[in-house]
PyMOL Python script that loads the backbone (N, CA, C, O; Angstrom):
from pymol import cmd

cmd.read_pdbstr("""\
ATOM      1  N   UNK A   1      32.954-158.797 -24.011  1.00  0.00           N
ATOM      2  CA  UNK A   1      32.452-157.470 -23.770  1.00  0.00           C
ATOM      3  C   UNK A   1      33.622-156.493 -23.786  1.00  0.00           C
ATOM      4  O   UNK A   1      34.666-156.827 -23.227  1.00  0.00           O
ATOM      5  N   UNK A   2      33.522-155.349 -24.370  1.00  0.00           N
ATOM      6  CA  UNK A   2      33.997-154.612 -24.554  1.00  0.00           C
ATOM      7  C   UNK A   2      34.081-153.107 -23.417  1.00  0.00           C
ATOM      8  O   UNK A   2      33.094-152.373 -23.367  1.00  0.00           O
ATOM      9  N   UNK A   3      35.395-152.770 -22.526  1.00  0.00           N
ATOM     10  CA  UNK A   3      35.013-151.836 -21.696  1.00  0.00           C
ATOM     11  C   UNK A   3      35.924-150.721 -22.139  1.00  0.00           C
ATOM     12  O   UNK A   3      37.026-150.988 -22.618  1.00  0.00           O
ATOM     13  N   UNK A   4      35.502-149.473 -21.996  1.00  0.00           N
ATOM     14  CA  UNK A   4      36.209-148.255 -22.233  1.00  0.00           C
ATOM     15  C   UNK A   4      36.293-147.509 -20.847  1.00  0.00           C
ATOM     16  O   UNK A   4      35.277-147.465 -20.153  1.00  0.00           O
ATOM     17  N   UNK A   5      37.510-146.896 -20.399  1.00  0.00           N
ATOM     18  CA  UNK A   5      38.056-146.766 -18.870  1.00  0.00           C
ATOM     19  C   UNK A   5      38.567-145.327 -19.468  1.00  0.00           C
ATOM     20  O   UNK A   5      39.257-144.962 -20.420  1.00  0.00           O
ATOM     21  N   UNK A   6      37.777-144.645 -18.279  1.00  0.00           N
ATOM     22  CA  UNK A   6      38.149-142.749 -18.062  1.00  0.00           C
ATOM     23  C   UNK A   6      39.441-142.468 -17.718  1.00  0.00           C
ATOM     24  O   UNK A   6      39.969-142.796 -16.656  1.00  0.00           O
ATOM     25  N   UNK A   7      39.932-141.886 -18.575  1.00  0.00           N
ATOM     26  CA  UNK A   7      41.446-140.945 -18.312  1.00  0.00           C
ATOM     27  C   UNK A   7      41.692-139.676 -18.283  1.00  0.00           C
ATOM     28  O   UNK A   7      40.854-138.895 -18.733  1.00  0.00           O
ATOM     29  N   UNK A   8      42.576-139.342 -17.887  1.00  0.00           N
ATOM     30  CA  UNK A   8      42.764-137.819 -17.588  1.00  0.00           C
ATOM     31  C   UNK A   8      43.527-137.156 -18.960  1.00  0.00           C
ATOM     32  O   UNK A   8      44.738-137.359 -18.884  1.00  0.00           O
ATOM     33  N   UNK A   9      43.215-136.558 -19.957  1.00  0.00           N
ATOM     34  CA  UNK A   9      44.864-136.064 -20.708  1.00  0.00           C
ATOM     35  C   UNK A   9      45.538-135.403 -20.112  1.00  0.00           C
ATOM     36  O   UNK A   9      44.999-134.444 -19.560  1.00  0.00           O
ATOM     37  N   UNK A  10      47.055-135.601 -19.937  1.00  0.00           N
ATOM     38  CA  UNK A  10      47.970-134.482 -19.237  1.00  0.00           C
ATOM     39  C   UNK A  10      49.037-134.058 -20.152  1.00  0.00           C
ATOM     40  O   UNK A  10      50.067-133.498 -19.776  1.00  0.00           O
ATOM     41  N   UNK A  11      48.760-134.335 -21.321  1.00  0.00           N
ATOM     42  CA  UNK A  11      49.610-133.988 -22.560  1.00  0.00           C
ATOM     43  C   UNK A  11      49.070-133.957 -24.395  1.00  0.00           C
ATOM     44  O   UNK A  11      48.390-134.815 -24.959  1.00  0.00           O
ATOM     45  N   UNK A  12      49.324-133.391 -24.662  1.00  0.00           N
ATOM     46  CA  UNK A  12      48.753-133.335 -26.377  1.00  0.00           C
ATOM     47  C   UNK A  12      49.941-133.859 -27.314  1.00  0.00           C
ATOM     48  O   UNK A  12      50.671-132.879 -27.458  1.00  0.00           O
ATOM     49  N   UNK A  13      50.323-134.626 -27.815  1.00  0.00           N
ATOM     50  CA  UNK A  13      51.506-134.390 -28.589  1.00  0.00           C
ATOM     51  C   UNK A  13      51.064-135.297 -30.725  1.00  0.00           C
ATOM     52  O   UNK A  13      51.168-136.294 -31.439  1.00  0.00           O
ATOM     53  N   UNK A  14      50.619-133.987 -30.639  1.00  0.00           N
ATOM     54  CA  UNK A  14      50.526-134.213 -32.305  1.00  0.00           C
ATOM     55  C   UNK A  14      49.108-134.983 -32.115  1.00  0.00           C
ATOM     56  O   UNK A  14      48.337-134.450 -31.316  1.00  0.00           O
ATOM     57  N   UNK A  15      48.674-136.172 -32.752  1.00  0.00           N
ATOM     58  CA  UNK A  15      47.655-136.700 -33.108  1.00  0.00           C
ATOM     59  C   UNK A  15      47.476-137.876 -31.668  1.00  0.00           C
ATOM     60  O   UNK A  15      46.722-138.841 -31.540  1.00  0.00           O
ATOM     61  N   UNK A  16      48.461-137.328 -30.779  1.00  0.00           N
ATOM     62  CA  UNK A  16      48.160-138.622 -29.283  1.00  0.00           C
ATOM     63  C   UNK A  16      48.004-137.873 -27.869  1.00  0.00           C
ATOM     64  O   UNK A  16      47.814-136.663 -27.992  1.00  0.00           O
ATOM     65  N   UNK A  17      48.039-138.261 -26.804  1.00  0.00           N
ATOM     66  CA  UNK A  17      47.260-137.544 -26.247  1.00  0.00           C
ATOM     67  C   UNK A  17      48.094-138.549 -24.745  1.00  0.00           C
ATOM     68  O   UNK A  17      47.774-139.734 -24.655  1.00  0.00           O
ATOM     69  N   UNK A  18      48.991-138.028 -23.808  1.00  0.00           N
ATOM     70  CA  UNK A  18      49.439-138.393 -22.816  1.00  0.00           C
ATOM     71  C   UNK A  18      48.427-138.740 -21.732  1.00  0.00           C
ATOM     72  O   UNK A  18      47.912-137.738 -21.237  1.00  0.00           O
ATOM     73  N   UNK A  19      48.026-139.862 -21.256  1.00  0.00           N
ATOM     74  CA  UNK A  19      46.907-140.301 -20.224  1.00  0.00           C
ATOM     75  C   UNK A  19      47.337-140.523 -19.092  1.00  0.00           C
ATOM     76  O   UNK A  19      48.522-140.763 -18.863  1.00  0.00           O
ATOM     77  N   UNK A  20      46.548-140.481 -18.336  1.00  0.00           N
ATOM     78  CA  UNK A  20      47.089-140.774 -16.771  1.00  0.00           C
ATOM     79  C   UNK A  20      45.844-142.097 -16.628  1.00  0.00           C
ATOM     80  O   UNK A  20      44.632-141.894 -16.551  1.00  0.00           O
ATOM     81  N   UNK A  21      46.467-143.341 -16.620  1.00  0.00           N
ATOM     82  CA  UNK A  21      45.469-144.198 -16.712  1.00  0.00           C
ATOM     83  C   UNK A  21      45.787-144.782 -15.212  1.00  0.00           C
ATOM     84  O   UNK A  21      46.677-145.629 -15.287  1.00  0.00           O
ATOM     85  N   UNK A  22      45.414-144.620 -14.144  1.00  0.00           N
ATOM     86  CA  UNK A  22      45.658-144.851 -12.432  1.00  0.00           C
ATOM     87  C   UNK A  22      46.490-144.812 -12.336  1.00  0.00           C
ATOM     88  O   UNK A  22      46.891-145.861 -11.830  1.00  0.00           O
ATOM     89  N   UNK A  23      47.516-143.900 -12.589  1.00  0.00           N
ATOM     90  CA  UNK A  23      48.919-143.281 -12.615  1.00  0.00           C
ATOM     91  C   UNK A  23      49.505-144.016 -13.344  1.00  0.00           C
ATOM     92  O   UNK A  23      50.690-143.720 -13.190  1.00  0.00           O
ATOM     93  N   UNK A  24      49.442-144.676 -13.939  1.00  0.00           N
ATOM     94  CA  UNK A  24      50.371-145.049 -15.204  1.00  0.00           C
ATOM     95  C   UNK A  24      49.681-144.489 -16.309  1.00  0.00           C
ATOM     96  O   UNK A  24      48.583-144.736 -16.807  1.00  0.00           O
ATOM     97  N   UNK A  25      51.153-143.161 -16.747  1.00  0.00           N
ATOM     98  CA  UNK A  25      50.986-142.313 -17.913  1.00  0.00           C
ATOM     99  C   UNK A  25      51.097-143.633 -19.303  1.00  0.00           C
ATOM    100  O   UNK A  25      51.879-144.580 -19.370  1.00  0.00           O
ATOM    101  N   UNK A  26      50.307-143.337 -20.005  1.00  0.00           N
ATOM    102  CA  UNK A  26      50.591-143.829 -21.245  1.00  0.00           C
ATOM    103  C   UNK A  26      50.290-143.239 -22.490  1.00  0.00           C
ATOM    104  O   UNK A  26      49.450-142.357 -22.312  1.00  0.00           O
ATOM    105  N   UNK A  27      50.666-143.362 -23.859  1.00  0.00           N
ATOM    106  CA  UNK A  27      50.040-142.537 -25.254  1.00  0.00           C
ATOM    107  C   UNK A  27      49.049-143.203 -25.749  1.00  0.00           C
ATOM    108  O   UNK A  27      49.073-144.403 -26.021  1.00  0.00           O
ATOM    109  N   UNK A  28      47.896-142.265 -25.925  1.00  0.00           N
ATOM    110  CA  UNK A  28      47.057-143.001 -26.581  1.00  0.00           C
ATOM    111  C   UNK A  28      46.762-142.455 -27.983  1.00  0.00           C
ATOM    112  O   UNK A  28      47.774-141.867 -28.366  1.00  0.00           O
ATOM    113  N   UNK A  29      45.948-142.415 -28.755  1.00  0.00           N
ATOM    114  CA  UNK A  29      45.858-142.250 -30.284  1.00  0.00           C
ATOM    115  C   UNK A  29      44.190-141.425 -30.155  1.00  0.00           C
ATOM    116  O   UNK A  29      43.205-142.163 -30.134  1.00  0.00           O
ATOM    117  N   UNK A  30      43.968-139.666 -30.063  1.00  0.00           N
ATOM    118  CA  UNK A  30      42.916-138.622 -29.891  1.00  0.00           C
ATOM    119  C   UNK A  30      42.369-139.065 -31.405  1.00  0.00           C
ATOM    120  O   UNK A  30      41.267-138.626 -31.077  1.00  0.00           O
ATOM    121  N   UNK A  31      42.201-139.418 -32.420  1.00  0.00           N
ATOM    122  CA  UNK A  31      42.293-138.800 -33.456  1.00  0.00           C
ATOM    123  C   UNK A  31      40.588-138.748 -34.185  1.00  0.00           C
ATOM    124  O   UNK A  31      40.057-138.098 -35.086  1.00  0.00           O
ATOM    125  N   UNK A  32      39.986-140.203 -32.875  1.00  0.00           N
ATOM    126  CA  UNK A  32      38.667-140.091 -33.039  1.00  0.00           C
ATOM    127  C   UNK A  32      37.655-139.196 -32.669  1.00  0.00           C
ATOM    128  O   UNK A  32      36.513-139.188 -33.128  1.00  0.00           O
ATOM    129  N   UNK A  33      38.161-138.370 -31.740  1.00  0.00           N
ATOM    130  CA  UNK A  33      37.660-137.141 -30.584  1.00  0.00           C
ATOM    131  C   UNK A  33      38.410-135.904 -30.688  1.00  0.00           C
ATOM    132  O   UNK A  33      39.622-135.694 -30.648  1.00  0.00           O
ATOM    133  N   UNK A  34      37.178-134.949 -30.862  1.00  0.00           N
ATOM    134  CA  UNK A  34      37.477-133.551 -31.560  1.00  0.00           C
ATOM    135  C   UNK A  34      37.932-132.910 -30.063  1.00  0.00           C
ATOM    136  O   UNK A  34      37.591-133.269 -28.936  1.00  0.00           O
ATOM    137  N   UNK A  35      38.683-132.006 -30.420  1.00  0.00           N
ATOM    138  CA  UNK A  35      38.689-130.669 -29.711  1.00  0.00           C
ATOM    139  C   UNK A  35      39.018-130.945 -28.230  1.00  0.00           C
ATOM    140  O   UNK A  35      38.563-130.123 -27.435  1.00  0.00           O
ATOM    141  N   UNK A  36      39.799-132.062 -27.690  1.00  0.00           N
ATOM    142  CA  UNK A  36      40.923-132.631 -26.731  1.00  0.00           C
ATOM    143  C   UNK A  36      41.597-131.806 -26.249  1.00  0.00           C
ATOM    144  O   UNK A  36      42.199-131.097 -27.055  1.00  0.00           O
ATOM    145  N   UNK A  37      41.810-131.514 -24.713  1.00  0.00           N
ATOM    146  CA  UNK A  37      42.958-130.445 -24.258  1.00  0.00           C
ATOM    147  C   UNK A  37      43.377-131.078 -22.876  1.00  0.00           C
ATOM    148  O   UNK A  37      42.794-131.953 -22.236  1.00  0.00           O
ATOM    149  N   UNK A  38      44.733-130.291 -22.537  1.00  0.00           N
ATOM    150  CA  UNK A  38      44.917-131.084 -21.510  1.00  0.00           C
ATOM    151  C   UNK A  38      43.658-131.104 -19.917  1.00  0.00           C
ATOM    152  O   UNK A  38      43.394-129.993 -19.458  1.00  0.00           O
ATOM    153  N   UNK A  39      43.329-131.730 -19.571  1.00  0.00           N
ATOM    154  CA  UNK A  39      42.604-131.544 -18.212  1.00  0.00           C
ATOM    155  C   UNK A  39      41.471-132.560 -18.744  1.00  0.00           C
ATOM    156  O   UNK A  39      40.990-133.394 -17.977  1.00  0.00           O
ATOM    157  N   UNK A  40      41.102-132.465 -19.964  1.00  0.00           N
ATOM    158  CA  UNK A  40      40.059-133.535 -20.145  1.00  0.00           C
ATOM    159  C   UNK A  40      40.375-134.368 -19.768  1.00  0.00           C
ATOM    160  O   UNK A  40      41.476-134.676 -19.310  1.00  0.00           O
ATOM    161  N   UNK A  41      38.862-135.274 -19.960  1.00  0.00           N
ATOM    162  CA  UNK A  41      38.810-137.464 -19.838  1.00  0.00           C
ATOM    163  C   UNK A  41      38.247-137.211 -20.687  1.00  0.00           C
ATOM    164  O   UNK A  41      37.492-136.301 -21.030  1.00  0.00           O
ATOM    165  N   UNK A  42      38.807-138.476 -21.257  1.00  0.00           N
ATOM    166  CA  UNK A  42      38.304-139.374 -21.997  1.00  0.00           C
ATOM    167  C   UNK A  42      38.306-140.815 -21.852  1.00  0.00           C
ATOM    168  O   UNK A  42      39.156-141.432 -21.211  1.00  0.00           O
ATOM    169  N   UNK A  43      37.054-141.476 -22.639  1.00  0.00           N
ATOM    170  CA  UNK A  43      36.949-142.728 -22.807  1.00  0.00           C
ATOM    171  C   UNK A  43      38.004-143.562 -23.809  1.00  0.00           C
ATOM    172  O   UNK A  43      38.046-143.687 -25.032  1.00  0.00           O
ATOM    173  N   UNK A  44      39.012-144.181 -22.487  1.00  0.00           N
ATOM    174  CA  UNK A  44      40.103-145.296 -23.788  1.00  0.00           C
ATOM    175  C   UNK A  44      39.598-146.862 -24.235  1.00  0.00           C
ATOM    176  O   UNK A  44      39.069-147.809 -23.651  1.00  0.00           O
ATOM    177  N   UNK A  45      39.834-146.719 -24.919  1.00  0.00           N
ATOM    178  CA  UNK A  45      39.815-148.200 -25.271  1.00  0.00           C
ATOM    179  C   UNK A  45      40.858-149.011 -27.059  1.00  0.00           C
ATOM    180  O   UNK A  45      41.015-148.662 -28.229  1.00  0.00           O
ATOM    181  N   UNK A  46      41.187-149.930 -26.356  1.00  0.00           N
ATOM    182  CA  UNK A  46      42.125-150.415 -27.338  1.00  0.00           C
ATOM    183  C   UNK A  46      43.261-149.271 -27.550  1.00  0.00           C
ATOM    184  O   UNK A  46      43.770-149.324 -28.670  1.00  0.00           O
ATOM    185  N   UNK A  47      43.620-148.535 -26.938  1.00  0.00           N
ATOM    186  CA  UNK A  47      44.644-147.498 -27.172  1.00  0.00           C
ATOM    187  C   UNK A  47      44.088-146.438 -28.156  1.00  0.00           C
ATOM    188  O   UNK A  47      44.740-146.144 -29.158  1.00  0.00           O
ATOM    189  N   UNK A  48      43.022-145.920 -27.915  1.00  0.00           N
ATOM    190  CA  UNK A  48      42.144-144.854 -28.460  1.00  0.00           C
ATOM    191  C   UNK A  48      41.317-144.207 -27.689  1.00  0.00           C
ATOM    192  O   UNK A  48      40.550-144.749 -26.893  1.00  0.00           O
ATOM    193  N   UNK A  49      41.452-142.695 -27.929  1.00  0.00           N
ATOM    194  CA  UNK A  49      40.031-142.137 -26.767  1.00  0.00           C
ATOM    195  C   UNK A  49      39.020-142.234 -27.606  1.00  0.00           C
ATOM    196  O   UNK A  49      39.110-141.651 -28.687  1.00  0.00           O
ATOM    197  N   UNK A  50      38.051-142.860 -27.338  1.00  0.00           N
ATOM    198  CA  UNK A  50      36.594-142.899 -28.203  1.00  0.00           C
ATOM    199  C   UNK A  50      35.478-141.900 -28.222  1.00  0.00           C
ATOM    200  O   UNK A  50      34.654-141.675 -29.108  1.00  0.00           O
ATOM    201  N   UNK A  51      35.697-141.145 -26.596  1.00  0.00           N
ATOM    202  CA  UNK A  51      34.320-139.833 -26.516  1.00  0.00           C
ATOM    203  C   UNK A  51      35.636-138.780 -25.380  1.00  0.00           C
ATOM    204  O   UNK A  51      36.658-139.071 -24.758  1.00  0.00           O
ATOM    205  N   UNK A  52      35.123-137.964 -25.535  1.00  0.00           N
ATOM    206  CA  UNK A  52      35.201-136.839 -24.292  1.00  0.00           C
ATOM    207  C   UNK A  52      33.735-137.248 -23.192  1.00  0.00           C
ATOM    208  O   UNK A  52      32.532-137.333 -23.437  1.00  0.00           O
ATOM    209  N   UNK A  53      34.445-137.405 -22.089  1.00  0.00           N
ATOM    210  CA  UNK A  53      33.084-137.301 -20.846  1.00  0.00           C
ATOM    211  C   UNK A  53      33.865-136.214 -20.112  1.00  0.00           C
ATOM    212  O   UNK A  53      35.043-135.881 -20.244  1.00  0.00           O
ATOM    213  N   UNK A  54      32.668-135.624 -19.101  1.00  0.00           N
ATOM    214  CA  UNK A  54      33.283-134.960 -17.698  1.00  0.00           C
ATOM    215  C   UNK A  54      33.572-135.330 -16.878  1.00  0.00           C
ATOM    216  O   UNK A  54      33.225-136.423 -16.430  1.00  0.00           O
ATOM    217  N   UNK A  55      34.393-134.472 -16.326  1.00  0.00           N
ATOM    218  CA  UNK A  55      35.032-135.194 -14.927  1.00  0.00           C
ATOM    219  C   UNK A  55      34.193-135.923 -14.184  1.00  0.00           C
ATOM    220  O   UNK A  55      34.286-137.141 -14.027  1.00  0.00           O
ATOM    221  N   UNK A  56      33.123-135.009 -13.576  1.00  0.00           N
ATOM    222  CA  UNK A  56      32.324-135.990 -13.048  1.00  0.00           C
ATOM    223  C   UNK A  56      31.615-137.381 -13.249  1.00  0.00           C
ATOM    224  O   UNK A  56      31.134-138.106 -12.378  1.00  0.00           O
ATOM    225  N   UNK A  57      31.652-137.514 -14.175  1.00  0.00           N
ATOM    226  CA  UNK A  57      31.323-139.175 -14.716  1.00  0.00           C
ATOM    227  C   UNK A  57      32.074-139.907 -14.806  1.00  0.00           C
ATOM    228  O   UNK A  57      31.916-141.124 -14.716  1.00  0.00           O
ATOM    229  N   UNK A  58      33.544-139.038 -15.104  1.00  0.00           N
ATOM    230  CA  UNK A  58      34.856-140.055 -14.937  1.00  0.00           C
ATOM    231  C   UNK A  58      34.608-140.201 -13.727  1.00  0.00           C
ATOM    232  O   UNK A  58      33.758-141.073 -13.546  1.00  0.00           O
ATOM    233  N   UNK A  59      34.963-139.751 -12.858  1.00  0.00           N
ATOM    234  CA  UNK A  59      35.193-139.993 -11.795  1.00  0.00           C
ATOM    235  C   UNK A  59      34.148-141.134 -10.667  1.00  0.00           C
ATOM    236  O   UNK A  59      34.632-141.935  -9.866  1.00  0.00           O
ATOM    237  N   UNK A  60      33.088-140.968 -10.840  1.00  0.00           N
ATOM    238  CA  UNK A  60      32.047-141.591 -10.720  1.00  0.00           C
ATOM    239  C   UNK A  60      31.893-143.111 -11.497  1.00  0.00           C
ATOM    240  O   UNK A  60      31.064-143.956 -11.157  1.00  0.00           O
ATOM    241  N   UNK A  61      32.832-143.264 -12.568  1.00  0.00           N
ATOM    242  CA  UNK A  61      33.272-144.550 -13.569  1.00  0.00           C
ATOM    243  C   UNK A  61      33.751-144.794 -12.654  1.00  0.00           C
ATOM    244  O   UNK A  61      33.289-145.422 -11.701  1.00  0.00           O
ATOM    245  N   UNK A  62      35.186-144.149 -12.844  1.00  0.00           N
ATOM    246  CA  UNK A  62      36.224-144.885 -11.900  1.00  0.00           C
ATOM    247  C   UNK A  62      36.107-145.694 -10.673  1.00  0.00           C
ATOM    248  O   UNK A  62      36.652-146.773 -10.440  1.00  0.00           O
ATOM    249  N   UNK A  63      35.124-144.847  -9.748  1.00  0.00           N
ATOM    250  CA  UNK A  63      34.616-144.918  -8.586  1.00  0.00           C
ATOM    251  C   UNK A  63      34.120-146.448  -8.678  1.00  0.00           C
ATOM    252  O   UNK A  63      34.796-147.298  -8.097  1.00  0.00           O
ATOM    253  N   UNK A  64      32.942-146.839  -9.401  1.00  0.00           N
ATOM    254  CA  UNK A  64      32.644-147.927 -10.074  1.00  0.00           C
ATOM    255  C   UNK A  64      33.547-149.124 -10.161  1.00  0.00           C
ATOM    256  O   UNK A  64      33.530-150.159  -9.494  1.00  0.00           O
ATOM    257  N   UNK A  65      34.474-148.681 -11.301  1.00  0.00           N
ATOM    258  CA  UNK A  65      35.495-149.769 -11.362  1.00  0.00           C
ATOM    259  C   UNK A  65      35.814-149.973  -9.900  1.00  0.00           C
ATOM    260  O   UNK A  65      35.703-151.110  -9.442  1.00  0.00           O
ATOM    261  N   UNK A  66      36.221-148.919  -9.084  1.00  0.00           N
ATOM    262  CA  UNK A  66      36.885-149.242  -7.579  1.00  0.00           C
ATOM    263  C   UNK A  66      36.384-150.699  -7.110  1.00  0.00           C
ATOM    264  O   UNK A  66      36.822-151.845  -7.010  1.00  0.00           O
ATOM    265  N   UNK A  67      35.096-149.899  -6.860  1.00  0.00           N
ATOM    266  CA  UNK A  67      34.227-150.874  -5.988  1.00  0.00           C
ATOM    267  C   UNK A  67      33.961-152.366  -6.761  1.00  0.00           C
ATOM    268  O   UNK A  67      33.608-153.303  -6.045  1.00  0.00           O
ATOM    269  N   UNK A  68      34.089-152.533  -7.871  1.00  0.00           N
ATOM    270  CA  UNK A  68      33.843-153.778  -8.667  1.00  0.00           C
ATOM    271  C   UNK A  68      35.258-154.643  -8.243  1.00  0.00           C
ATOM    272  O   UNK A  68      35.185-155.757  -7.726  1.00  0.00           O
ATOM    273  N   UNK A  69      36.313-154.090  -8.486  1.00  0.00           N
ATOM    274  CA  UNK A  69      37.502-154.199  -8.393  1.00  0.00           C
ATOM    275  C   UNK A  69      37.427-155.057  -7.016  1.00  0.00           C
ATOM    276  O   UNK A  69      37.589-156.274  -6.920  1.00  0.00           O
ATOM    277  N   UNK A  70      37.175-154.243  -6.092  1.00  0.00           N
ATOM    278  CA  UNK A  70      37.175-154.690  -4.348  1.00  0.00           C
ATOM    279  C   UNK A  70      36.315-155.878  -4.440  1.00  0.00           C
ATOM    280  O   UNK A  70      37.069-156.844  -4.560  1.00  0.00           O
ATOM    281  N   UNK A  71      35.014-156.279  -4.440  1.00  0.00           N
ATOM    282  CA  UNK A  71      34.388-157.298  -4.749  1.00  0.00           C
ATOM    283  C   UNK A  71      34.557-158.484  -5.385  1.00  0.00           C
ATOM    284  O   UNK A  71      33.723-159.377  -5.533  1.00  0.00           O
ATOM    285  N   UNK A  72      36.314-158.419  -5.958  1.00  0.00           N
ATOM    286  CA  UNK A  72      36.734-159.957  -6.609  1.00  0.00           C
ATOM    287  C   UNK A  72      37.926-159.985  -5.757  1.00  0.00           C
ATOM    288  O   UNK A  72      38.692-160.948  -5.797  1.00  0.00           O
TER     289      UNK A  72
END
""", "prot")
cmd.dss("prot")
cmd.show_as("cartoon", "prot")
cmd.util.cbc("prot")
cmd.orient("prot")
């Protein structure tokens, strides 16, 4: 199964896109998802953002992962 995990962009640089993935910044590759700025989430996966979501659903993901996380 395949999971895609909400990030924050806190950087644009050319065709990649600086993430804050639970505080570890990393580059990922925007090039599938239009119109990216810093403050968005997006959905990563495999080192690609795949959609723009809102905060609130990120966050509410995340939230998710938390609690899944705690339960193992």
């Amino acid at each position: 199964m395949c999971v895609a995990v909400p990030t924050e962009v806190v950087e644009i640089i050319g065709h990649n896109a600086l993430v804050n993935f639970g505080g570890v910044k990393k580059l990922v590759n925007i090039d599938l998802v239009s119109d990216v700025n810093v403050g968005d989430y997006v959905l990563l996966h495999a080192g690609c953002a795949v959609q723009k979501i809102d905060k609130e659903e990120a966050e509410r993901t995340l939230e998710i992962f938390k609690i899944l996380a705690e339960d193992n």
